[in-house]
N, C-alpha and C positions, 0 to 999 in steps of 0.2 A: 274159787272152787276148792274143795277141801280135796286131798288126798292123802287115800288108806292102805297104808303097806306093812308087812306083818317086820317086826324085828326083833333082835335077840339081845338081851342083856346080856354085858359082862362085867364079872367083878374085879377088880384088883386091888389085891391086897399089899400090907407090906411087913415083912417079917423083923422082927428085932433083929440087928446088927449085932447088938451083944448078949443075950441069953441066945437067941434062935428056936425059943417053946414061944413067944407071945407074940401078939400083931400092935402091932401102933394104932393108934386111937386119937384124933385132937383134942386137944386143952381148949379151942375156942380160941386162941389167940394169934393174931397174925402181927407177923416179926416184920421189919423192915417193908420199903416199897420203894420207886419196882423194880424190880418183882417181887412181889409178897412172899413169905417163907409161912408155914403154918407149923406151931409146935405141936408136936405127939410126945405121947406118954406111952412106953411098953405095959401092956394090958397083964404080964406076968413079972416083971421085975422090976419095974417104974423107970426103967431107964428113959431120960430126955432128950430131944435132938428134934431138926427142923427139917421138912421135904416143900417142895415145892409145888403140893398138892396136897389136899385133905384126904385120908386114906381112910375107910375103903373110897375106892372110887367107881362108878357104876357108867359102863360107857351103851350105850344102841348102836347096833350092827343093822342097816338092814340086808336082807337077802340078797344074795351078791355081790356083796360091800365086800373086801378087802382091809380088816385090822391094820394098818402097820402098828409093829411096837417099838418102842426107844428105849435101848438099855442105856440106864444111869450108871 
């Protein structure tokens, strides 16, 4: 049986570490396993470096659902 419940998108971004104007973006390439590292490239200074997720990243919330978030 299918079931239909409404949910909320959300985004998460990740900000450059070192200019602080651009967002990180992937190269497509994924570093070591495992755990995979994915590299990004700053979208305003080109700065490089690896997260442990591909950013942005888009999560569903349904209604009444409870976010937790993990500071890195």
């Amino acid at each position: 049986m299918e079931i239909i419940q409404f949910v909320r998108a959300i985004s998460t971004d990740m900000e450059c570490p070192q200019c602080k104007r651009g967002r990180m973006r992937p190269l497509g390439i994924i570093m070591g396993q495992p755990p995979p590292n994915y590299a990004h490239i700053c979208t305003a200074c080109g700065f490089k470096c690896e997260y442990d997720k591909a950013y942005p990243t888009l999560v569903q919330v349904g209604e009444g659902e409870v976010l937790k978030v993990e500071e890195e």
